[in-house]
C-alpha positions as a Markdown table, in Angstrom:
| # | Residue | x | y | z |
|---|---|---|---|---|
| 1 | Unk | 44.3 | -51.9 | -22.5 |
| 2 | Unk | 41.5 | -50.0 | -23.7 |
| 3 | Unk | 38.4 | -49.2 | -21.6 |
| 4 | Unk | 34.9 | -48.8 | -22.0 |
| 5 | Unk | 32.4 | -46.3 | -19.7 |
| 6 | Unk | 29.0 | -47.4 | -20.0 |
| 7 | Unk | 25.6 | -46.3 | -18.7 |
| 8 | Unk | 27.7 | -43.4 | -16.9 |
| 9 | Unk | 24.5 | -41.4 | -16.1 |
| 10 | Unk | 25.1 | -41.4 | -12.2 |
| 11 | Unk | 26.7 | -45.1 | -12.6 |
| 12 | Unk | 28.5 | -46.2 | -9.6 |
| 13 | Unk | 31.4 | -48.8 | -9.5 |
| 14 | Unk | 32.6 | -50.0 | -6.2 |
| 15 | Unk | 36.6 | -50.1 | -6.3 |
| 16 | Unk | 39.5 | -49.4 | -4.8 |
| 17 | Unk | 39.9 | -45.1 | -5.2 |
| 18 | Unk | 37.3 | -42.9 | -6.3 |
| 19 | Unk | 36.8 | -39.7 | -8.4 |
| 20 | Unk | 33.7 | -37.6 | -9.0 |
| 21 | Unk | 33.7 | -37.1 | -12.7 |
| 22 | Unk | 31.5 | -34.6 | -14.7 |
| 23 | Unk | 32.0 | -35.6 | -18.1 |
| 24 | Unk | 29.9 | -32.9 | -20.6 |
| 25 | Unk | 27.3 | -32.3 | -18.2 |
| 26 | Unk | 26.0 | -35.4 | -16.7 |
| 27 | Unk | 26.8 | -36.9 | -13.2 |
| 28 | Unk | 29.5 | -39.6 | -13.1 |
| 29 | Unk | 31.1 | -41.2 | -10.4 |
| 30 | Unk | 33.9 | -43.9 | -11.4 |
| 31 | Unk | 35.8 | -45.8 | -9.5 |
| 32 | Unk | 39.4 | -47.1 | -11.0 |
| 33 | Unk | 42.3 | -49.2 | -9.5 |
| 34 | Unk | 45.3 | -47.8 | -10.0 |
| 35 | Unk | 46.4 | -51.1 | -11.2 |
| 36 | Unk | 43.8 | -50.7 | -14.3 |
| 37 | Unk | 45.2 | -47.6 | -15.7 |
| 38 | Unk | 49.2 | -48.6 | -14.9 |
| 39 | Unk | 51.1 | -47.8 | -18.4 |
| 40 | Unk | 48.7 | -46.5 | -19.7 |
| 41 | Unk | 47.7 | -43.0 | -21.0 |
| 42 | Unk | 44.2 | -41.6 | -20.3 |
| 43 | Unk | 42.2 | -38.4 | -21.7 |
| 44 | Unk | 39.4 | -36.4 | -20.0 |
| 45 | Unk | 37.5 | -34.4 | -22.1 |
| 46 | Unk | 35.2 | -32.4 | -19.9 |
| 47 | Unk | 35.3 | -31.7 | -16.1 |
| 48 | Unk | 37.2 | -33.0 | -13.3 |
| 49 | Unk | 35.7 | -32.2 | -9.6 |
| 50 | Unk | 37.3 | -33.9 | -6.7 |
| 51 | Unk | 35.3 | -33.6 | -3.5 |
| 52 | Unk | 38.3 | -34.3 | -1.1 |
| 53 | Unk | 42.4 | -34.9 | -1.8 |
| 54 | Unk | 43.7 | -35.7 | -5.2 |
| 55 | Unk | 46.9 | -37.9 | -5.2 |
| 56 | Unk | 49.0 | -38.0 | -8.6 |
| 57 | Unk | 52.2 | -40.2 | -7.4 |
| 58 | Unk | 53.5 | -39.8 | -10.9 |
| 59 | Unk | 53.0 | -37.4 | -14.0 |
| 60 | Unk | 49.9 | -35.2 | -14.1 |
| 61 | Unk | 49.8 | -33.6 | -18.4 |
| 62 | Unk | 47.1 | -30.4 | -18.9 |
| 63 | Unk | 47.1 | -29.2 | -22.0 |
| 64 | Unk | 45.1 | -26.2 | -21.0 |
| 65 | Unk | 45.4 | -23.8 | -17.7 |
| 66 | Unk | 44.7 | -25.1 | -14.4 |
| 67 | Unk | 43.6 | -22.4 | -11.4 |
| 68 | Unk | 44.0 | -23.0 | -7.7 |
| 69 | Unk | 41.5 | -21.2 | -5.5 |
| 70 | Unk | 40.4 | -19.1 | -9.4 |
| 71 | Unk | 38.0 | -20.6 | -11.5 |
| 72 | Unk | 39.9 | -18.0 | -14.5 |
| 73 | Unk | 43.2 | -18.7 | -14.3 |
| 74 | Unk | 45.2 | -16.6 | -16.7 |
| 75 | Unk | 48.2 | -18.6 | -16.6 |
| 76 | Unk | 49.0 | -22.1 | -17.5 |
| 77 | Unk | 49.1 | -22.6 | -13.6 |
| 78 | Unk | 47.2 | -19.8 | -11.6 |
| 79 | Unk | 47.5 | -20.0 | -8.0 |
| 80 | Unk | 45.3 | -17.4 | -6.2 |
| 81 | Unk | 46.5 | -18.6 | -2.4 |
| 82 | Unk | 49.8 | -19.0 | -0.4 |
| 83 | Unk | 51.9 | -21.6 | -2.0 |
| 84 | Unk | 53.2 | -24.6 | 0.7 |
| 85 | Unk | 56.9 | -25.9 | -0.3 |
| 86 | Unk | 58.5 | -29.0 | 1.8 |
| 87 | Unk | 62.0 | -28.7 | 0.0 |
| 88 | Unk | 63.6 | -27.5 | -2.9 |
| 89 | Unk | 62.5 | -25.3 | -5.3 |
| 90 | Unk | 63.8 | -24.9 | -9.3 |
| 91 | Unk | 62.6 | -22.3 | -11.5 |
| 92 | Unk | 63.9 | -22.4 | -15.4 |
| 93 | Unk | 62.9 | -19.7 | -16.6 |
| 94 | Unk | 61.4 | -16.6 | -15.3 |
| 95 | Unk | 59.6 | -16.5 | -11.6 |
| 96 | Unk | 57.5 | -14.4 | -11.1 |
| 97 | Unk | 54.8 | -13.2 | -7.7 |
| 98 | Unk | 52.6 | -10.6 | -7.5 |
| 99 | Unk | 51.7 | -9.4 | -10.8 |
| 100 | Unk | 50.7 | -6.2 | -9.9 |
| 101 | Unk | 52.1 | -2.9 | -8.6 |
| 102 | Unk | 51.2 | -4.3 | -5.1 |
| 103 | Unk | 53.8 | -6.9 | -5.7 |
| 104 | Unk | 54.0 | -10.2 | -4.0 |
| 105 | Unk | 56.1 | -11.6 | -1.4 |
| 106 | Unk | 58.3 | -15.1 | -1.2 |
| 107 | Unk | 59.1 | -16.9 | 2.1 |
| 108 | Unk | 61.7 | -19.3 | 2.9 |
| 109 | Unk | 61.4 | -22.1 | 5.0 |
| 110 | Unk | 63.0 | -21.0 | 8.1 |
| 111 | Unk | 61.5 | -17.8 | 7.6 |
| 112 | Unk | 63.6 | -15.4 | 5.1 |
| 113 | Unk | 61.3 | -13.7 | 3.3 |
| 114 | Unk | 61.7 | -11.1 | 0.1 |
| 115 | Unk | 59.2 | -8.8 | 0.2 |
| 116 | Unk | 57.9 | -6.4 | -2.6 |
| 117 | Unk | 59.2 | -8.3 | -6.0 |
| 118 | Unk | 57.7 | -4.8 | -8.1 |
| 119 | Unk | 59.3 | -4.1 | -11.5 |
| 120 | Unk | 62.2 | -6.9 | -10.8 |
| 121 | Unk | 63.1 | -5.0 | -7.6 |
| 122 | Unk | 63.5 | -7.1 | -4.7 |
| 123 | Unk | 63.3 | -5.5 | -1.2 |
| 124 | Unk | 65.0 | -7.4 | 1.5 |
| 125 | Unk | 63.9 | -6.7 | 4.9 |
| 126 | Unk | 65.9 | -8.6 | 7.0 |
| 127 | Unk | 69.7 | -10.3 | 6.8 |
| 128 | Unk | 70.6 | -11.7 | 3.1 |
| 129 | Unk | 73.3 | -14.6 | 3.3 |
| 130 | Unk | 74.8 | -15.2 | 0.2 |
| 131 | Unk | 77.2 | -18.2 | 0.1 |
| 132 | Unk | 78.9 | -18.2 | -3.7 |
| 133 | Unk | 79.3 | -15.5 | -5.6 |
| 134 | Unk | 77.1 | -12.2 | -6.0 |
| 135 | Unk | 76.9 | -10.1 | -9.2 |
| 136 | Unk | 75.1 | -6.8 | -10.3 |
| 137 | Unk | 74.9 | -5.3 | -13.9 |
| 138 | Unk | 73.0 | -2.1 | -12.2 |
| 139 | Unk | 73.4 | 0.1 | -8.7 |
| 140 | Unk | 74.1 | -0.8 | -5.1 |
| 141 | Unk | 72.2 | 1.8 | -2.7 |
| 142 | Unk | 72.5 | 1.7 | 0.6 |
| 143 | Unk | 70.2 | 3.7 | 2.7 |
| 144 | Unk | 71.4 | 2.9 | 6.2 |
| 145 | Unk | 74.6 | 2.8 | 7.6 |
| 146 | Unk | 76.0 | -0.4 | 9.5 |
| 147 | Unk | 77.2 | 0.7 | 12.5 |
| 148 | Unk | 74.4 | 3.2 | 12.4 |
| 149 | Unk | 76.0 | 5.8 | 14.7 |
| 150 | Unk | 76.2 | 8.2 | 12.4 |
| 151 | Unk | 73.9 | 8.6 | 9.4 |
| 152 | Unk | 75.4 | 11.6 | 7.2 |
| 153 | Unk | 78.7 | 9.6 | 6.1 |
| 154 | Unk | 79.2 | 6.4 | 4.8 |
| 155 | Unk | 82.3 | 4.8 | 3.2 |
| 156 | Unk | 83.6 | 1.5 | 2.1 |
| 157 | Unk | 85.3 | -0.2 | 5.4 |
| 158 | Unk | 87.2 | -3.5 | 5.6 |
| 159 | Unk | 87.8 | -5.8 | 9.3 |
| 160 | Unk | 91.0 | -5.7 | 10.4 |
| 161 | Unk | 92.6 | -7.3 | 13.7 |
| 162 | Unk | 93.2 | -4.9 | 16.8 |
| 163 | Unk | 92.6 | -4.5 | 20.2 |
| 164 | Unk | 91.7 | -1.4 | 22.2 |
| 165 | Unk | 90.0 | 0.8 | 19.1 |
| 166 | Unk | 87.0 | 3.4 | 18.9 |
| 167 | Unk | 85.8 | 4.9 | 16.0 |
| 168 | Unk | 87.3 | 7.3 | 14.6 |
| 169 | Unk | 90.6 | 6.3 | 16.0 |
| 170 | Unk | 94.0 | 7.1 | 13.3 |
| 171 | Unk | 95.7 | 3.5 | 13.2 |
| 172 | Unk | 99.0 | 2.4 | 12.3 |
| 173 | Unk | 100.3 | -1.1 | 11.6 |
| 174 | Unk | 101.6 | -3.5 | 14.2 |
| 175 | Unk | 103.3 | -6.9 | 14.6 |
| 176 | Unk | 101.9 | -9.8 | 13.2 |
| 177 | Unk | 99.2 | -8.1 | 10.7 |
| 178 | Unk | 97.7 | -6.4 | 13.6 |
| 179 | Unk | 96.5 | -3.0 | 14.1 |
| 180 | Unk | 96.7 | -0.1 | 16.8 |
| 181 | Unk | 96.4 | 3.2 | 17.6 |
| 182 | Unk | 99.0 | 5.6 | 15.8 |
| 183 | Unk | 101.6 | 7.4 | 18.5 |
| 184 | Unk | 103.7 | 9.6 | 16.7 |
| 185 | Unk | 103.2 | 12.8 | 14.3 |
| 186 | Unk | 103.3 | 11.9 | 10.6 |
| 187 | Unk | 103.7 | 8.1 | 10.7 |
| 188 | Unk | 104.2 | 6.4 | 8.3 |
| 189 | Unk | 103.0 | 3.0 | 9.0 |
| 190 | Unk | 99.8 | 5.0 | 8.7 |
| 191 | Unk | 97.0 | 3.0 | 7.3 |
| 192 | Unk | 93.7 | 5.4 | 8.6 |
| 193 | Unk | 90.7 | 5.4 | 10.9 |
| 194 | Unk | 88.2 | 3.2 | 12.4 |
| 195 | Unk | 84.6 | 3.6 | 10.7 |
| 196 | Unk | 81.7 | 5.0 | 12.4 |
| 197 | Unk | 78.7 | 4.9 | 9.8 |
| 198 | Unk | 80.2 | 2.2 | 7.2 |
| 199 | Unk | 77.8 | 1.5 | 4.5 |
| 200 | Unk | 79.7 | -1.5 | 3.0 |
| 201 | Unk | 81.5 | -3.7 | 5.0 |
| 202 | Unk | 84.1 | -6.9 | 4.2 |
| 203 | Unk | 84.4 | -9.1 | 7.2 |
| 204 | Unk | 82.9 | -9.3 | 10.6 |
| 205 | Unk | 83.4 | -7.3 | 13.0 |
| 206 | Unk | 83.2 | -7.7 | 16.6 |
| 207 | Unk | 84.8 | -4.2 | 18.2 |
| 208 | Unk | 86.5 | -6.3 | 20.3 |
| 209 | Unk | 89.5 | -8.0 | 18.5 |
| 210 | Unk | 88.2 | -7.0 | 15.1 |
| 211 | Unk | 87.6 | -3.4 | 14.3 |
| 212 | Unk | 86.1 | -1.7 | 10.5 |
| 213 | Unk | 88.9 | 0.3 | 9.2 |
| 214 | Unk | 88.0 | 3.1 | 6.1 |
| 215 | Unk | 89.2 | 2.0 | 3.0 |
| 216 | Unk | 87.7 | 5.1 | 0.5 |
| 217 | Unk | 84.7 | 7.6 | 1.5 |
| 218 | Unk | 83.6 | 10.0 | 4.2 |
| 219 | Unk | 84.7 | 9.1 | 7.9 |
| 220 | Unk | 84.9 | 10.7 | 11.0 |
| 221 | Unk | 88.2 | 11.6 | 12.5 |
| 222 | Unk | 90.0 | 12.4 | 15.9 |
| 223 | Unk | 91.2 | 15.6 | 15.9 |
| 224 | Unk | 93.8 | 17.8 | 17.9 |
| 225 | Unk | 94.5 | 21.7 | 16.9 |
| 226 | Unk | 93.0 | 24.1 | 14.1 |
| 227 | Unk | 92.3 | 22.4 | 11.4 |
| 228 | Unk | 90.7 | 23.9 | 8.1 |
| 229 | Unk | 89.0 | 22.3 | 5.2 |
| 230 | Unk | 90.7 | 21.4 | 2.6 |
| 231 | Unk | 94.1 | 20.7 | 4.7 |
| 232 | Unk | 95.7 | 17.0 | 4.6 |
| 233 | Unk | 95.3 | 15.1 | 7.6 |
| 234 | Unk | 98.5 | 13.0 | 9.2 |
| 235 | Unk | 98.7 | 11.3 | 12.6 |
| 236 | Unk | 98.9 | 13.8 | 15.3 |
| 237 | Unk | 101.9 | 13.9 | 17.4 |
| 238 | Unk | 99.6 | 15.5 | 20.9 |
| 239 | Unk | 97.6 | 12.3 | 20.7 |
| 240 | Unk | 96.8 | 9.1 | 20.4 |
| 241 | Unk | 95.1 | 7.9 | 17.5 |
| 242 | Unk | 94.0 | 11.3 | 16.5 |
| 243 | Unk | 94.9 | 13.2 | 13.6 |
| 244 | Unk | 96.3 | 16.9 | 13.0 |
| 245 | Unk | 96.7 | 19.3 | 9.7 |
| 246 | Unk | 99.9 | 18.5 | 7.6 |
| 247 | Unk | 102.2 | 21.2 | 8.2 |
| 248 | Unk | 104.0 | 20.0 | 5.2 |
| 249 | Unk | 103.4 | 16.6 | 2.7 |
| 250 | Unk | 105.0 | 13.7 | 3.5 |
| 251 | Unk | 104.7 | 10.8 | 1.3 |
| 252 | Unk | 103.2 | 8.2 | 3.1 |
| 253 | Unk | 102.0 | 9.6 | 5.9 |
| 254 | Unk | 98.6 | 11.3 | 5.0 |
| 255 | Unk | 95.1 | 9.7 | 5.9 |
| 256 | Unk | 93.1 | 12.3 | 4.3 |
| 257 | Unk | 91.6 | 15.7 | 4.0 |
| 258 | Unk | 89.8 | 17.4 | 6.4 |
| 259 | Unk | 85.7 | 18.4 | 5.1 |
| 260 | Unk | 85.0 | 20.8 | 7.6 |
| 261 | Unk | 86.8 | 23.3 | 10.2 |
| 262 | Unk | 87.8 | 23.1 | 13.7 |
| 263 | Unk | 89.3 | 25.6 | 15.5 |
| 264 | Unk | 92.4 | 24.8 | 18.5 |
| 265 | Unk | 90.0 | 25.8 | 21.4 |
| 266 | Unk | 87.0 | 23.7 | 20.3 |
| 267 | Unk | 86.9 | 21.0 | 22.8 |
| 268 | Unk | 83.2 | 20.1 | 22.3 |
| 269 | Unk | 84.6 | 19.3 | 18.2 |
| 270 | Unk | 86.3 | 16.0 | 19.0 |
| 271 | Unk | 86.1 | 14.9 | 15.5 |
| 272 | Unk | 85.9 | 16.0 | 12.0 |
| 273 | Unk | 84.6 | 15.2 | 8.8 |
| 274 | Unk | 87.3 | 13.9 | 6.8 |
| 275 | Unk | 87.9 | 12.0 | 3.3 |
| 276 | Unk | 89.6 | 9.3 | 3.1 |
| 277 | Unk | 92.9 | 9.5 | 0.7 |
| 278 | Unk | 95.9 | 7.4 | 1.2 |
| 279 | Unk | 98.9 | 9.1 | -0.3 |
């Protein structure tokens, strides 16, 4: 159906919804039924200022750019504001906030937010949840460890089962895939310590029934007796889930090598530096 605008020189029509028009300079205010314009397309060539809310139930077209809060926009949609989302969000292509070195910032609806999107760097200040599958072509950094009591080591730890651990404690395999203290000198159900400053972690952990144990790194360790660096480390047989020096190699049996000295007398030096080797 084809329509015709006449005497639109501050004309006004009296229907259902209405739009204040400026079509190539002079004053226009129409009034249309939605029912009029249903299946049917309809240009604007000019103008468009709406006083109050604009409702589009189904497809808006621009050919051109359209700006919210800019009257330059210098993107096909330029929004110059905070950006309201009641659900889910899909993005094709590229997404992209800030455009500048200040960067921009994106937040969730219950609050997650990723902060400082500068250069395709994403800085996340708070807990990141990732249910599928995560994958990097670049670095991992980590600039704080987990546990946090110790910030000049870090190493890769994994949860285990146990009861009764501290960090730094020398552990051995129990029953039932469960983990405790080590009790004897060069054990060999050896399996190596609990982690103090992890800065990679796989599984919860709880230091109640389930404890971080070093997998590969720098830890600290129990100690008992001199000890210099560059000597292998094996359960001790003076205590409890410490280690000693390896008198002699035993396959099997050693947890790592010792970083740093401690001499037999040093009771203040509890623990060592040690790196974590499994042979």
């Amino acid at each position: 159906m084809a329509h015709s605008y006449e005497n639109v020189i501050c004309h006004k029509m009296s229907l259902k919804s209405r739009l204040m028009l400026i079509l190539l300079g002079a004053c226009v205010i129409v009034t249309i039924t939605t029912t009029a314009l249903a299946g049917e397309r309809h240009i604007l060539v000019g103008n468009l200022s709406v006083s109050n809310n604009l409702s589009v139930e189904n497809l808006a077209f621009f050919e051109g750019t359209v700006g919210f809060g800019t009257d330059t926009p210098q993107a096909s949609v330029d929004i110059a504001g905070n950006v309201s989302l009641g659900d889910n969000v899909s993005v094709n292509n590229l997404l992209q906030v800030g455009g500048n070195e200040q960067g921009g910032i994106i937040t969730f609806g219950n609050g997650e937010t990723i902060d400082n999107l500068v250069n395709g760097r994403i800085t996340i200040t708070a807990n990141l949840s990732v249910t599928g599958n995560s994958y990097t072509e670049g670095t991992i950094t980590t600039n704080n460890a987990q546990a946090g009591a110790t910030k000049n080591v870090y190493d890769f730890a994994e949860a285990i089962e146990g009861k009764d651990l501290e960090n730094g404690d020398v552990v051995m395999i129990s029953d039932n895939y469960t983990f405790e203290k080590s009790k004897i000198g060069y054990d060999s159900n050896v399996v190596g310590v609990i982690s103090d400053s992890h800065a990679v972690l796989a599984g919860p952990v709880d230091y109640v029934t389930r404890f971080p144990l070093s997998m590969a790194g720098i830890v600290h360790v129990k100690v008992t007796g001199a000890v210099t660096k560059g000597q292998l480390l094996v359960s001790s047989d003076a205590q409890e889930g410490a280690a000693m020096a390896a008198g002699e190699y035993k396959v099997g049996t050693v947890i790592g090598k010792a970083l740093e000295d401690r001499a037999a007398d040093d009771a203040e030096k509890t623990k060592i530096k040690m790196l974590v080797m499994n042979i």
